[in-house]
MARBA-3410 file (N, C-alpha, C, O; in Angstrom, 1 decimal):
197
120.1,21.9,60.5,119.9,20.4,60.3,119.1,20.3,58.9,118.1,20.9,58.7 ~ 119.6,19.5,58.0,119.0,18.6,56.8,117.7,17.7,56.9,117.9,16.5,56.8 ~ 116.9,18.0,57.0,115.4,17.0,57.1,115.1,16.9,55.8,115.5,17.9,55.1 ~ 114.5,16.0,55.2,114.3,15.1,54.1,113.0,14.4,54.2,112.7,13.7,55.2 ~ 112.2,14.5,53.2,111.2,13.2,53.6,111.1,11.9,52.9,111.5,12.0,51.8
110.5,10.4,53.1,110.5,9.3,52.4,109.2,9.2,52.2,108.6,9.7,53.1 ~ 108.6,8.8,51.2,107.4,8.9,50.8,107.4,7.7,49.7,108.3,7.4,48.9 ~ 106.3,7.3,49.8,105.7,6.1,48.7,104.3,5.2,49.0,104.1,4.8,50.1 ~ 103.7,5.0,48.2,102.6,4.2,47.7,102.7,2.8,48.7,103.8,2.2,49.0 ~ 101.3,2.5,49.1,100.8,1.2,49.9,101.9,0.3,48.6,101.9,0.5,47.4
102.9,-0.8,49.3,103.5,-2.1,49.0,104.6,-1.5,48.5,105.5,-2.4,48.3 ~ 105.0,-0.3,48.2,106.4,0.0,47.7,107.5,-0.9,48.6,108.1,-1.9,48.1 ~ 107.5,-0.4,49.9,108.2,-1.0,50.7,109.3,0.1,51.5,110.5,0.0,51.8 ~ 108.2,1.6,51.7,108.5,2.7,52.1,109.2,2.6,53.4,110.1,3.4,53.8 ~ 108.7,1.6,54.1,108.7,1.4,56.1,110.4,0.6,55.9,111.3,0.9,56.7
110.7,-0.1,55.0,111.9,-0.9,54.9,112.5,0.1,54.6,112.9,0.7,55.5 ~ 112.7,0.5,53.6,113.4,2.0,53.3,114.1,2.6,54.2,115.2,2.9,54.3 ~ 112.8,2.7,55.0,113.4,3.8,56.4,113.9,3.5,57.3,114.4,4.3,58.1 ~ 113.9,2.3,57.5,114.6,1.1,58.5,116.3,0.8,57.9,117.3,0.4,58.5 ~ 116.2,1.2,56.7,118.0,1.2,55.7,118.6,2.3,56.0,119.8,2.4,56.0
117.8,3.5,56.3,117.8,4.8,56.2,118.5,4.9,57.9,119.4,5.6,58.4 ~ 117.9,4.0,58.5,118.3,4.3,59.7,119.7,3.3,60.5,120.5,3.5,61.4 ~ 119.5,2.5,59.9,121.3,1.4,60.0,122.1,2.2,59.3,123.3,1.9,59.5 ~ 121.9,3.4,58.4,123.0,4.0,58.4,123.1,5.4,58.7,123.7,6.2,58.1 ~ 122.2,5.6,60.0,122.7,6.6,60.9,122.3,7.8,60.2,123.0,8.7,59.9
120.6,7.7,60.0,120.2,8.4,59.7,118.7,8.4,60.3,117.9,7.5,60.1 ~ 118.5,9.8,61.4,117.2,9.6,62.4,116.3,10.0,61.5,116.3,11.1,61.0 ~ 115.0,8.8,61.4,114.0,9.0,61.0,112.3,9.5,61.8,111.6,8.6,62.4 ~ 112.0,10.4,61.6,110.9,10.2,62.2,109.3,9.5,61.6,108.9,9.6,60.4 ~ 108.7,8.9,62.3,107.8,7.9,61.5,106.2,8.8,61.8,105.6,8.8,62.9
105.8,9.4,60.7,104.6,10.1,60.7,103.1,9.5,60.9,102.1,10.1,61.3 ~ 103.3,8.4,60.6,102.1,7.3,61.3,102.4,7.3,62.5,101.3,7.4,63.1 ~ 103.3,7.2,63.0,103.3,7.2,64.9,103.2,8.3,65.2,103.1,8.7,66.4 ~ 103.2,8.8,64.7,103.1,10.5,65.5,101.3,10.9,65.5,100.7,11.6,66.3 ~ 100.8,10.3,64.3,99.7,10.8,64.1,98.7,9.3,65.3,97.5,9.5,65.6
99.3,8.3,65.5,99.0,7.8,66.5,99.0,8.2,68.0,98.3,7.9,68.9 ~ 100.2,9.1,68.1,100.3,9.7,69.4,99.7,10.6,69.8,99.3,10.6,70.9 ~ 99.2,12.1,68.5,98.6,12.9,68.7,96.8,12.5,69.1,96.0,13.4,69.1 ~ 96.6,11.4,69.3,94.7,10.9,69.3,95.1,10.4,70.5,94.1,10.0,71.0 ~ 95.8,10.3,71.0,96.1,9.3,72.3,95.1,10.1,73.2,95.0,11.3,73.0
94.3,9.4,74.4,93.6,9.9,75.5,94.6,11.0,76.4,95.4,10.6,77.2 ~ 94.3,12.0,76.1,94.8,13.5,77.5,94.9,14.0,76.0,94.0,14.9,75.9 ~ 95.6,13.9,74.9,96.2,15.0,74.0,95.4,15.7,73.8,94.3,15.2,74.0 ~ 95.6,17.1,73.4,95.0,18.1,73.3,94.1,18.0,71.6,93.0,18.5,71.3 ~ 94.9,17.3,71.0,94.4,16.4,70.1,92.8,16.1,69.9,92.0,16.7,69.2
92.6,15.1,70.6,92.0,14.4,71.0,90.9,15.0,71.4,89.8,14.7,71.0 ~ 91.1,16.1,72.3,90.1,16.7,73.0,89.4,17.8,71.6,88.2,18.0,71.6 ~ 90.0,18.3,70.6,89.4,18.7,70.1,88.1,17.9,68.7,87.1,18.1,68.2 ~ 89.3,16.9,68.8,87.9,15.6,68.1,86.9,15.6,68.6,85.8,15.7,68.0 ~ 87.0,15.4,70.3,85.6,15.9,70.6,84.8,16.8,70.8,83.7,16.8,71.2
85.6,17.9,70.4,84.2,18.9,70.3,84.1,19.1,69.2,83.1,19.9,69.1 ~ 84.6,18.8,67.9,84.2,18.7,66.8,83.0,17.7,66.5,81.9,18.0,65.9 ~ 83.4,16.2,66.9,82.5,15.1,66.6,81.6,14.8,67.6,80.5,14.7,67.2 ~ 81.8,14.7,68.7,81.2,14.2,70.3,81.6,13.0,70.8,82.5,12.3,70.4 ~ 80.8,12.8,71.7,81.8,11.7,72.4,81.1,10.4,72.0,81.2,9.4,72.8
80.5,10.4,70.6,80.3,9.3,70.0,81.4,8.6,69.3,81.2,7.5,68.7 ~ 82.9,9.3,69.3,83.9,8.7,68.6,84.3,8.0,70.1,85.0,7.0,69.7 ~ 84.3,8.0,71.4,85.5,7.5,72.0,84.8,5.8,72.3,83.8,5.2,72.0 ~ 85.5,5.6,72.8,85.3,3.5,73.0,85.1,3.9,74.7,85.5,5.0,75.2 ~ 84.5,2.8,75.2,84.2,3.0,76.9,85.6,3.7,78.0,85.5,4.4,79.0
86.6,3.3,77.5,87.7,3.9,78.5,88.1,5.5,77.7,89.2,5.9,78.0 ~ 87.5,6.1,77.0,87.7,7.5,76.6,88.9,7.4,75.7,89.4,8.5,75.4 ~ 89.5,5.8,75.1,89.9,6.4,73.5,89.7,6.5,72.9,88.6,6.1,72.7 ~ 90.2,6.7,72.1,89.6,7.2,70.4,89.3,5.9,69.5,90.1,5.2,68.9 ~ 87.9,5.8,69.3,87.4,4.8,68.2,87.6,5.0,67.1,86.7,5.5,66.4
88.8,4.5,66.6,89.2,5.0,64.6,88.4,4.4,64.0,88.6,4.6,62.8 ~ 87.3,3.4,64.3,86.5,3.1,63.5,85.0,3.7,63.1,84.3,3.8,62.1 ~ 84.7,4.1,64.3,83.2,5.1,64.3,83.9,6.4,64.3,83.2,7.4,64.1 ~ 85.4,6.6,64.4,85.3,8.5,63.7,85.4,7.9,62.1,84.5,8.6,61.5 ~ 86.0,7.0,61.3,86.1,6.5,59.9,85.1,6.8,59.5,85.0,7.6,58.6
83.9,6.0,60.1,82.7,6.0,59.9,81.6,7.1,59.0,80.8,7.2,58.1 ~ 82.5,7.9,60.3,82.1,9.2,60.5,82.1,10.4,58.9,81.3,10.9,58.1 ~ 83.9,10.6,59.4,84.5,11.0,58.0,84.1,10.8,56.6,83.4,11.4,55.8 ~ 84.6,9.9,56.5,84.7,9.0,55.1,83.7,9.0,54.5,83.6,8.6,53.3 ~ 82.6,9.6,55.2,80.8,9.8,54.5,80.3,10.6,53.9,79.4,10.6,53.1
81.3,11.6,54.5,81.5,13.3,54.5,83.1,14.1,54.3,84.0,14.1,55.1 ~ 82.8,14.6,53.0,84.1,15.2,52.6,84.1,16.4,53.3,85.3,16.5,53.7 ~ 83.5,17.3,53.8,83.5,18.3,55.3,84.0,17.6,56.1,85.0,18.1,56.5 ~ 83.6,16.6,56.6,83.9,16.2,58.1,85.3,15.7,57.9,86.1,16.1,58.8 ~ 85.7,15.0,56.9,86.7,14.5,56.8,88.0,15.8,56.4,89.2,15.6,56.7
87.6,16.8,55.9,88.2,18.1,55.8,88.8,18.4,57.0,90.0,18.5,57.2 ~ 87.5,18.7,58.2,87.7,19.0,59.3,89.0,18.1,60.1,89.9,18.6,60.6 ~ 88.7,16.9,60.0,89.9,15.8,60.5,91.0,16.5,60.5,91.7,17.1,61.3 ~ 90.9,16.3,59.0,92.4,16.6,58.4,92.6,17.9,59.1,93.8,17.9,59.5 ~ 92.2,18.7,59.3,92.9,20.1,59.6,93.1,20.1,61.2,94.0,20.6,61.8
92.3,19.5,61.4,92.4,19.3,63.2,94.0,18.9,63.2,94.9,19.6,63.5 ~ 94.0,17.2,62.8,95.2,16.5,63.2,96.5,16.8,62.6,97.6,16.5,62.9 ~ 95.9,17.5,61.5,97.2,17.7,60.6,98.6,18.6,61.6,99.7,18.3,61.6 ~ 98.0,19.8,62.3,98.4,20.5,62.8,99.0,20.0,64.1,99.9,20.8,64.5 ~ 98.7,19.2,64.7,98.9,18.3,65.7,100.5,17.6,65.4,101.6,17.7,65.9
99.9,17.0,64.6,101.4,16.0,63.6,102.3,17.3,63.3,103.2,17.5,64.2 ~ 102.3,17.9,62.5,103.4,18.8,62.4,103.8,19.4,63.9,105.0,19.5,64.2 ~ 102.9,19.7,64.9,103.4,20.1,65.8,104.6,19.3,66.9,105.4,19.7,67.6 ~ 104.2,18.2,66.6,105.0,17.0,67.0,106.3,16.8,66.8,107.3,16.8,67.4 ~ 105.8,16.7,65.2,107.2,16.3,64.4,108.4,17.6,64.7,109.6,17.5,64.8
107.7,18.6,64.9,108.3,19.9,64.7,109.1,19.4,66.3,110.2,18.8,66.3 ~ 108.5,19.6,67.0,109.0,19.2,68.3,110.2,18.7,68.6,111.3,19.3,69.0 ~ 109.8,17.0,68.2,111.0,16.2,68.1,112.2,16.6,67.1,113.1,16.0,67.6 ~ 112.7,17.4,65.8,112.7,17.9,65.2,114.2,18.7,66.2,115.4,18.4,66.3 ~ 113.6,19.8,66.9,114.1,20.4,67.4,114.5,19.8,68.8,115.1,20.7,69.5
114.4,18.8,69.3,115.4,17.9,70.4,116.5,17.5,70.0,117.4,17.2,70.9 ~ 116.7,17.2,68.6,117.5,16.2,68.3,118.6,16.9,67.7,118.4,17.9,67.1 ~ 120.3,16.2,68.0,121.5,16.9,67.9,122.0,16.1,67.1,122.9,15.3,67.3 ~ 121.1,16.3,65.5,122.3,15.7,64.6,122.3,16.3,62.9,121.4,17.0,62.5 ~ 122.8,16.1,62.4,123.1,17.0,61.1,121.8,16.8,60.1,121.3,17.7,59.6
121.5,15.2,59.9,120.5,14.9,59.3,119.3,14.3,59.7,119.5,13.4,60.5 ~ 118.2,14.4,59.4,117.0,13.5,59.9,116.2,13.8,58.5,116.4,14.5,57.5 ~ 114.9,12.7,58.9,114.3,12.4,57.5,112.8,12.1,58.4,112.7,11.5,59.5 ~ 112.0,12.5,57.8,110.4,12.1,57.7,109.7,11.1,56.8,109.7,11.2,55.6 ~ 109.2,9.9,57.5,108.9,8.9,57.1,107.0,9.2,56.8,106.3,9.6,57.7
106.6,9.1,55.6,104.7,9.3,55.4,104.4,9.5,54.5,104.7,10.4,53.7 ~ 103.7,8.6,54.2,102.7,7.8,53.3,102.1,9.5,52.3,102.4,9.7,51.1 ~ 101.4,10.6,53.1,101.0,11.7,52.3,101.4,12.8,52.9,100.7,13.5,53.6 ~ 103.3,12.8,52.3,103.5,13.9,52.9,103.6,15.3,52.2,103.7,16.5,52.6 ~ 103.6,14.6,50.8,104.0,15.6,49.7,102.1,16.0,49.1,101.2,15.3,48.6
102.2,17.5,49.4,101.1,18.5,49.7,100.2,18.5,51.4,99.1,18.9,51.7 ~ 101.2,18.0,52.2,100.7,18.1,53.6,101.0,19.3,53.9,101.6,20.0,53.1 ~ 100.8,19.6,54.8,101.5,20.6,55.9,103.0,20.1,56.6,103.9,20.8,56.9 ~ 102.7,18.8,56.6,104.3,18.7,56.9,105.6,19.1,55.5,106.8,19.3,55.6 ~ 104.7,19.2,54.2,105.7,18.7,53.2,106.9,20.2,53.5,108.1,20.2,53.3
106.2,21.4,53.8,107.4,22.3,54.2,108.4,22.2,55.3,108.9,23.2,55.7 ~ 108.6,20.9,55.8,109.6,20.8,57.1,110.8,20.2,55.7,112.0,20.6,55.7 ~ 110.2,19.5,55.0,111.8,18.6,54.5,112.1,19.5,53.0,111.5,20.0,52.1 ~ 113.6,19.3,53.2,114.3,20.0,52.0,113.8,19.5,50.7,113.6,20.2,49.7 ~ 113.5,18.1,50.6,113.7,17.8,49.3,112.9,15.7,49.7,112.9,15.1,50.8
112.4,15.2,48.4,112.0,14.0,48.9,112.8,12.7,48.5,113.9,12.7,47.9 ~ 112.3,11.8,48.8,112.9,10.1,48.3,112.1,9.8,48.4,111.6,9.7,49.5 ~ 111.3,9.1,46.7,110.3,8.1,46.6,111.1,6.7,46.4,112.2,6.4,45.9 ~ 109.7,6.1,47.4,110.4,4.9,47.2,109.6,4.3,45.4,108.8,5.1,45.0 ~ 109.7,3.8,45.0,108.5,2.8,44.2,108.7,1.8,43.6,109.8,1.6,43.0
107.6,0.7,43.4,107.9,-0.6,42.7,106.6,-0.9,42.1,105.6,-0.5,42.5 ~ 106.8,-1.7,40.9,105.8,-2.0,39.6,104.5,-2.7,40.4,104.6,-3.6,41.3 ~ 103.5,-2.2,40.0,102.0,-2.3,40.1,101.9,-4.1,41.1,101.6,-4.3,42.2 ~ 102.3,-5.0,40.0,102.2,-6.6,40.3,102.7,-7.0,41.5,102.1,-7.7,42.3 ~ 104.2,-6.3,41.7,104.7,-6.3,42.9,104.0,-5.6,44.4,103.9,-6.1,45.5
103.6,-4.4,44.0,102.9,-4.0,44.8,101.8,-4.5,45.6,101.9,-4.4,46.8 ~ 100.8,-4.9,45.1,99.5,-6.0,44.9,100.1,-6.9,45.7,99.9,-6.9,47.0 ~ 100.9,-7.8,45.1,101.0,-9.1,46.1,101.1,-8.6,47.6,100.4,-8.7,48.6 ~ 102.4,-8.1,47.4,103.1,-7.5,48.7,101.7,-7.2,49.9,101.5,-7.6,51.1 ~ 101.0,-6.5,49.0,100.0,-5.7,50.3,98.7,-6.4,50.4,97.7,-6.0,51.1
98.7,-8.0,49.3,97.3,-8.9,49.5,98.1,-9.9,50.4,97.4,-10.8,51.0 ~ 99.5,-9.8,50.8,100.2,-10.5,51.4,100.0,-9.9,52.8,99.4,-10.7,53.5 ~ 100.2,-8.9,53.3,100.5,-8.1,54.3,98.9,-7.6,55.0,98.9,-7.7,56.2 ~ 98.1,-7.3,54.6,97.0,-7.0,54.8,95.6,-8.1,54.4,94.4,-8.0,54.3 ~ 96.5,-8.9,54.4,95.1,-9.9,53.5,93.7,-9.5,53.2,92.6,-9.4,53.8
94.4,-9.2,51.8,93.6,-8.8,50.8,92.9,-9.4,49.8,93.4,-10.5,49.7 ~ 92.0,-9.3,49.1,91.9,-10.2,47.7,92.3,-9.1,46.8,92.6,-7.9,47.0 ~ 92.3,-9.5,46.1,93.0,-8.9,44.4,92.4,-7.5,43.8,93.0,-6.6,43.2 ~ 90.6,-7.8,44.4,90.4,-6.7,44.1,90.4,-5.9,45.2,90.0,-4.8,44.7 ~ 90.6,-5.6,46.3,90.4,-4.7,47.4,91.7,-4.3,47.2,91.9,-3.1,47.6
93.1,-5.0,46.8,94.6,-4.4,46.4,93.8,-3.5,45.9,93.4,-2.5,46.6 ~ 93.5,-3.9,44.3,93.6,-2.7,42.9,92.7,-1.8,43.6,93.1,-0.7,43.4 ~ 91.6,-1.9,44.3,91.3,-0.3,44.7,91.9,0.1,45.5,91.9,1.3,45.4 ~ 92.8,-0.3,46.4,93.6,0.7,47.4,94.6,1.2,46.4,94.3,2.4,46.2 ~ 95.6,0.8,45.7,96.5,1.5,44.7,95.8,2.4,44.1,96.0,3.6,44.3
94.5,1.8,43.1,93.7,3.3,42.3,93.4,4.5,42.7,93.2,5.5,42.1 ~ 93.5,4.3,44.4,93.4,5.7,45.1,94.2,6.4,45.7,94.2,7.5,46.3 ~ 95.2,5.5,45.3,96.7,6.7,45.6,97.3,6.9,44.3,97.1,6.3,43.2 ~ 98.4,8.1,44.7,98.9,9.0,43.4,99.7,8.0,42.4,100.2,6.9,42.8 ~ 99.9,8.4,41.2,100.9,7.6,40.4,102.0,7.9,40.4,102.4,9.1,40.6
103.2,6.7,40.1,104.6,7.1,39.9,104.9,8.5,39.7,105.5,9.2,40.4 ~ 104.0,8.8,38.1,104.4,10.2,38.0,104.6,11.0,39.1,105.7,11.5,39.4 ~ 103.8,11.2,39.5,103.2,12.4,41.0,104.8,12.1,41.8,105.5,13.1,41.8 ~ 105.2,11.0,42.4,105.9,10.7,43.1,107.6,11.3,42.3,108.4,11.9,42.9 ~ 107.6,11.0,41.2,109.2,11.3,40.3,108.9,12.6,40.2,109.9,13.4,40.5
107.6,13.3,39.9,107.8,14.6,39.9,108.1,15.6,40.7,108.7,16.6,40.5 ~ 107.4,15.0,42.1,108.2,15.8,43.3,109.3,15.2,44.3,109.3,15.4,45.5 ~ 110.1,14.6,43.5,110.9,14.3,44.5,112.4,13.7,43.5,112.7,13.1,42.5 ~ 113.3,14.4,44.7,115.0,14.8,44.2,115.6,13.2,43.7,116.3,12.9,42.8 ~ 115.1,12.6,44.6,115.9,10.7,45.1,114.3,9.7,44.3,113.1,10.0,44.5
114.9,8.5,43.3,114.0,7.8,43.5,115.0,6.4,43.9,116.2,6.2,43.7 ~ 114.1,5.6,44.4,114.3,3.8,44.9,113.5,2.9,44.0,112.3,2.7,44.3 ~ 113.8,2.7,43.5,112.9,1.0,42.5,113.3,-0.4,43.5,114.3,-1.1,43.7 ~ 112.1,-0.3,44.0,112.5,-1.9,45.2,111.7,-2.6,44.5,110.5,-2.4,44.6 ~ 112.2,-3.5,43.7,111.3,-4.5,42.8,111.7,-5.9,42.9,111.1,-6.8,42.3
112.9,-6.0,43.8,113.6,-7.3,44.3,113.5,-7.5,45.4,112.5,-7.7,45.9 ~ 114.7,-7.6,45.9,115.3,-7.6,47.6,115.4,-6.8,48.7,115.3,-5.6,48.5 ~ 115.6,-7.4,49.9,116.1,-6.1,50.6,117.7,-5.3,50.4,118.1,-4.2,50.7 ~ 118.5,-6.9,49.7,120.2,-6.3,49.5,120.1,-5.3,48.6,120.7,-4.2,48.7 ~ 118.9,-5.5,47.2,119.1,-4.6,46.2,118.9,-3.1,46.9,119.7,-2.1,46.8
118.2,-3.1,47.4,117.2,-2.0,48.1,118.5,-1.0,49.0,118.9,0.2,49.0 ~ 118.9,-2.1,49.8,119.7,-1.7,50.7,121.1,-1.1,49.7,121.4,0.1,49.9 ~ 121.5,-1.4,49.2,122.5,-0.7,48.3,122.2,0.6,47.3,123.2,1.4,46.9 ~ 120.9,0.8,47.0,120.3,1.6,46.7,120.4,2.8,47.4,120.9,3.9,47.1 ~ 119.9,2.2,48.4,120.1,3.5,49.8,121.3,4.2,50.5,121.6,5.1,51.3
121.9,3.2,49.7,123.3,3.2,50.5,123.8,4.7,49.6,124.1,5.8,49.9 ~ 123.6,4.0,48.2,124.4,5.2,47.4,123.6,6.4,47.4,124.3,7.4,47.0 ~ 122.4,6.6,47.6,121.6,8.1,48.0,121.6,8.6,49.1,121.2,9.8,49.2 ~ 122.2,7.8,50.3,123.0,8.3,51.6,123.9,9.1,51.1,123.8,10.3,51.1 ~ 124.9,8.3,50.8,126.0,8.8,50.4,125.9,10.7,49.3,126.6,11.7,49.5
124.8,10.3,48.2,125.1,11.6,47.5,124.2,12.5,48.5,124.4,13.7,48.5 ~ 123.1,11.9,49.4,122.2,13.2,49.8,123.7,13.7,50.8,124.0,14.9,50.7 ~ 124.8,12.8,51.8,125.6,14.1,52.5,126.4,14.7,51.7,126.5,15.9,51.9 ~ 127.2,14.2,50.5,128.0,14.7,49.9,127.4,15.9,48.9,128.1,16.8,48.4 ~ 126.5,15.7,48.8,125.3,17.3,47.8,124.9,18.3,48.7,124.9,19.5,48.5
124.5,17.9,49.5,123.1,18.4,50.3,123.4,19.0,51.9,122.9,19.9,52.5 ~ 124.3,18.1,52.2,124.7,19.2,53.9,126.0,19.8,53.5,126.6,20.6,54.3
END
């Protein structure tokens, strides 16, 4: 099987992408959901957040409070290390999982930081999505209601185009539509089966 991953910057319009990706019969798996599934209450997941942090992360019914573990992390580049290595392993374990259920030629990995994760060794090769700074901004003071400046710090702290063209085989410029977009995808469907399986 061909696994692939999609990857792009807050407001590209990475999640649409993969929704084009998938009307044409191409299974995606979505790495934000998975990393939601692996914290769910029973996961083994979960249980090791708490003996890492204590049972000061969970909310009264024993799930996981993503805002007092944030809290937590984000204060501390250790602790937040720690996260990372805990869940990361989790997520790949998942992904890997479903991965191997599925009976079809190609599939693709949908996430925001997949390129230098631990997952980035499951996919052959990537597809950045990306679109110009201005576009971006609105899109995600649109979507997250933002002001202008809490945009420009969330972009400043993710990678630049460069980073993204440099590692990866496919790019997408969504700076229009969804038709533009969708045609786009269409013809990188097309070259990733015709090159690539």
């Amino acid at each position: 099987m061909l696994v692939f991953g999609i990857t792009g910057g807050s407001g590209t319009g990475k999640s649409t992408a993969s929704e084009c990706f998938r009307r044409l019969g191409i299974y995606v798996i979505d790495a934000d959901l998975a990393a939601r599934h692996v914290v769910e209450k029973g996961e083994p997941c979960l249980d090791e957040l708490i003996m890492k942090f204590g049972t000061e992360i969970l909310n009264f019914d024993g799930t996981l409070n993503r805002k007092k573990l944030g809290s937590i992390v984000f204060a501390d580049e250790k602790k937040l290390k720690s996260l990372n290595t805990i869940t990361h392993k989790h997520i790949k374990k998942f992904i890997v999982n479903k991965l191997q259920s599925l009976n079809v030629e190609v599939a693709a990995i949908d996430g925001a930081v997949i390129i230098g994760s631990d997952i980035e060794d499951l996919c052959s090769f990537f597809v950045s999505v990306l679109a110009d700074r201005e576009t971006r901004l609105k899109r995600i003071m649109k979507r997250d209601s933002l002001d202008y400046t809490q945009a420009q710090n969330r972009l400043n702290s993710q990678p630049d185009d460069k980073f993204y063209i440099e590692n990866s085989k496919y790019i997408i410029y969504n700076n229009s539509d969804e038709h533009n977009l969708s045609s786009q995808i269409k013809e990188v469907c097309r070259e990733i089966i015709e090159n690539e399986v």
